[in-house]
C-alpha positions as YAML, in Angstrom:
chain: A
units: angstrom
residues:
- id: 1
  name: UNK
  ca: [76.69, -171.69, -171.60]
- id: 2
  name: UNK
  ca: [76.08, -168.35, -173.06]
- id: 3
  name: UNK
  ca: [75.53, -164.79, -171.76]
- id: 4
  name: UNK
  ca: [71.48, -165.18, -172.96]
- id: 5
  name: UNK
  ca: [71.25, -168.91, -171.44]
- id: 6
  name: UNK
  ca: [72.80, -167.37, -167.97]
- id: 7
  name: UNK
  ca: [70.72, -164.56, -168.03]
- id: 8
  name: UNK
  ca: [67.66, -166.89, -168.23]
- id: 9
  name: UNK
  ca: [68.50, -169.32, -165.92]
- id: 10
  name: UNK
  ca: [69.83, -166.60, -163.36]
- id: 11
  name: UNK
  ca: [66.46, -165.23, -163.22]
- id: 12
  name: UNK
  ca: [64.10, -166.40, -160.10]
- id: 13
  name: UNK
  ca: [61.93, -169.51, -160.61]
- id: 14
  name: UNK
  ca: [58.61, -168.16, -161.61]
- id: 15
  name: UNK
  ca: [60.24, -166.20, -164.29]
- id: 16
  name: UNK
  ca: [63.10, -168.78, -164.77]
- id: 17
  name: UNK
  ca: [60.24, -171.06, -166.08]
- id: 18
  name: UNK
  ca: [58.38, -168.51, -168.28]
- id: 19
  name: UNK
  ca: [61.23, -167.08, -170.31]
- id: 20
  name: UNK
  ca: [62.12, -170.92, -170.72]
- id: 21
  name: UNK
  ca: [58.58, -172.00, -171.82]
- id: 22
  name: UNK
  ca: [58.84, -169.11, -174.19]
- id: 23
  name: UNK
  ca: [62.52, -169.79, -175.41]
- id: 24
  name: UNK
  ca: [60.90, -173.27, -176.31]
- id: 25
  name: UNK
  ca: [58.16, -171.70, -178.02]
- id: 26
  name: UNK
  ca: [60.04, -169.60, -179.90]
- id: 27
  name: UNK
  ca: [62.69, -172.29, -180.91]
- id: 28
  name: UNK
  ca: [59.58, -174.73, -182.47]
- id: 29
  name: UNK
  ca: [58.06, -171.97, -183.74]
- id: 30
  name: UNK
  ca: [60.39, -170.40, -185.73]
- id: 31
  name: UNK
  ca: [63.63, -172.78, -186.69]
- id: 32
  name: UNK
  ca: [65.77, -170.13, -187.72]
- id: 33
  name: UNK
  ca: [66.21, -168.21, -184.87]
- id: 34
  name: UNK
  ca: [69.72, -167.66, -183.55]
- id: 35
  name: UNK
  ca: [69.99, -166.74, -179.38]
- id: 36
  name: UNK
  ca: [72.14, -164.02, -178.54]
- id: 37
  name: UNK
  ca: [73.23, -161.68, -175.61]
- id: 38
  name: UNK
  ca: [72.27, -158.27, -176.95]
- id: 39
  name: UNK
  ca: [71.64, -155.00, -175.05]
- id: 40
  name: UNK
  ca: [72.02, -156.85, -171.71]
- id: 41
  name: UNK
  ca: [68.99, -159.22, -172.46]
- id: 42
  name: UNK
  ca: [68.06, -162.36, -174.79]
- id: 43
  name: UNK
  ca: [67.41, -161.73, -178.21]
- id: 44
  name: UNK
  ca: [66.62, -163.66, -181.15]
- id: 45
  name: UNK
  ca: [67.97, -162.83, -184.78]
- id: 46
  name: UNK
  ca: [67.16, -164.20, -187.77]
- id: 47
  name: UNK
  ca: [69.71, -163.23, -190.63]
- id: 48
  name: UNK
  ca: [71.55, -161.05, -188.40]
- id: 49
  name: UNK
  ca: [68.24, -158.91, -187.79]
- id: 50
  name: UNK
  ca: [66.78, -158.22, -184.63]
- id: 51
  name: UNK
  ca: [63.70, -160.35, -184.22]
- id: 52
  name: UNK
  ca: [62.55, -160.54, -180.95]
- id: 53
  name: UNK
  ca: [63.47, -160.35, -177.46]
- id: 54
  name: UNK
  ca: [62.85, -161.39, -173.89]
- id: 55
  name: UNK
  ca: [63.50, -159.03, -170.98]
- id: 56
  name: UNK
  ca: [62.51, -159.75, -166.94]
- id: 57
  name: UNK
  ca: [61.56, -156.47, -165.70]
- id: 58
  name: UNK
  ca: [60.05, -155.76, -162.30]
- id: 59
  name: UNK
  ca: [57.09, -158.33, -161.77]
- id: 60
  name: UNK
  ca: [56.80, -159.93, -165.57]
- id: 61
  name: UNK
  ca: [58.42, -161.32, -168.46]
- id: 62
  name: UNK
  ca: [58.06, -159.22, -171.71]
- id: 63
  name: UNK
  ca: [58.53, -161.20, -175.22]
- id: 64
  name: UNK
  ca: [59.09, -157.92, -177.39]
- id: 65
  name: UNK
  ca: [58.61, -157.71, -181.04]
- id: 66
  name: UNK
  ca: [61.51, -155.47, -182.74]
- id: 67
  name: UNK
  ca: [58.69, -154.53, -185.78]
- id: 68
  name: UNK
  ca: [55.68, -154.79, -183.20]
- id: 69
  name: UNK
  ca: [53.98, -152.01, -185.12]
- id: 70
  name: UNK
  ca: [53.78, -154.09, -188.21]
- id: 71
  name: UNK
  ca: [51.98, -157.19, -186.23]
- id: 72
  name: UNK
  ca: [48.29, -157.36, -187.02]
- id: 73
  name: UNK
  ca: [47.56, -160.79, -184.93]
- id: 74
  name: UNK
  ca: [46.25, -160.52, -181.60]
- id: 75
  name: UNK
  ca: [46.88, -156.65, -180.96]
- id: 76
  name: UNK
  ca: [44.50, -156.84, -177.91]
- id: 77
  name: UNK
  ca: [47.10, -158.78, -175.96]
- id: 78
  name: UNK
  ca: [50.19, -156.94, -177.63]
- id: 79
  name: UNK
  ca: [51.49, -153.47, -175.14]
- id: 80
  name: UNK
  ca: [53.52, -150.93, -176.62]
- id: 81
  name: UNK
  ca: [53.90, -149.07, -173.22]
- id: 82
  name: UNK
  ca: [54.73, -145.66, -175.43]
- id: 83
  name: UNK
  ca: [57.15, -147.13, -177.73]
- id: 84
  name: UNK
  ca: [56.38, -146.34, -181.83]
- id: 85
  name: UNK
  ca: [58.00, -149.69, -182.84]
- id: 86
  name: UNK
  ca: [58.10, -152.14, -180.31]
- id: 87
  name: UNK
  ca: [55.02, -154.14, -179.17]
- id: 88
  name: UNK
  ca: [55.08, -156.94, -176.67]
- id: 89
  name: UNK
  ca: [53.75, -159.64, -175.31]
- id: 90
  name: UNK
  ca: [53.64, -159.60, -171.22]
- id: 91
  name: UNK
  ca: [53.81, -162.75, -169.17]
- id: 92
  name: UNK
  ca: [53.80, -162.83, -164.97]
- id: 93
  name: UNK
  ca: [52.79, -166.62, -164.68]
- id: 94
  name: UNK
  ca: [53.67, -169.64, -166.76]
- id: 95
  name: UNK
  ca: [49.95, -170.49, -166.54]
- id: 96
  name: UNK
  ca: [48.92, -167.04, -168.55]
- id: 97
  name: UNK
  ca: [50.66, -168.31, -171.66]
- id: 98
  name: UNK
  ca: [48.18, -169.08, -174.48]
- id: 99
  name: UNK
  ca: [50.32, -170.85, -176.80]
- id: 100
  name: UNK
  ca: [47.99, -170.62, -179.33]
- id: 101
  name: UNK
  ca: [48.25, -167.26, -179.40]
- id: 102
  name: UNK
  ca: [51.87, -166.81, -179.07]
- id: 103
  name: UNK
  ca: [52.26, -169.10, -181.94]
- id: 104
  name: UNK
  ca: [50.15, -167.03, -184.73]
- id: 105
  name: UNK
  ca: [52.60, -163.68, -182.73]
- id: 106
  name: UNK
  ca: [55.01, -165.01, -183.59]
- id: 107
  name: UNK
  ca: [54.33, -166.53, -187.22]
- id: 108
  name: UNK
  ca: [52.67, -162.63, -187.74]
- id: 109
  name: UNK
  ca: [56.46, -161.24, -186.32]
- id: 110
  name: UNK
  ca: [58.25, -163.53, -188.82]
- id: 111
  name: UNK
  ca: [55.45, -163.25, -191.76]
- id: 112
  name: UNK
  ca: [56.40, -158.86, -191.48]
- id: 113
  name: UNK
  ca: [59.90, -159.48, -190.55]
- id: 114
  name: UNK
  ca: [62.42, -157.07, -192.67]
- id: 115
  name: UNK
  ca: [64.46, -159.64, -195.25]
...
């Protein structure tokens, strides 16, 4: 297993299973992501870019954007919590996940992606 995977699966059960629900999200959504163990958290690169990330703080699960401020899908459930670039997505329960909107995140994320 790698760093990312342990981090995930170290983390306790009700985030355990949202950062997995989203890792599965992410994976469908979005085949050419590539999981690694970055900045002492998952995060996802496509073409050796930063795309996204996933990060248990405190009492949630955040699925950050690396060019939030470009996203234009959804803003009212995006949080930038004072940062210019970053926007995220912020999950406490499994059952808050619309995966509807999560998909069209991140299709908007990889649509306004740097190539």
């Amino acid at each position: 297993m790698n760093p990312a995977e342990n981090y995930i699966l170290d983390q306790p059960e009700a985030f355990r299973s949202v950062l997995l629900h989203l890792c599965s999200v992410v994976e469908r959504t979005v085949v050419d992501v590539d999981l690694k163990y970055k900045y002492r958290i998952p995060f996802y690169y496509i073409d050796g870019k930063p795309f996204c990330y996933l990060n248990h703080s405190k009492d949630y699960v955040d699925l950050g954007f690396w060019n939030g401020n470009k996203l234009t899908k959804h803003l009212e459930f995006l949080t930038t919590e004072k940062r210019k670039l970053i926007k995220s997505l912020r999950y406490k329960f499994l059952e808050e996940i619309d995966d509807v909107i999560l998909i069209e995140v991140l299709k908007d994320a990889y649509a306004v992606r740097p190539t």
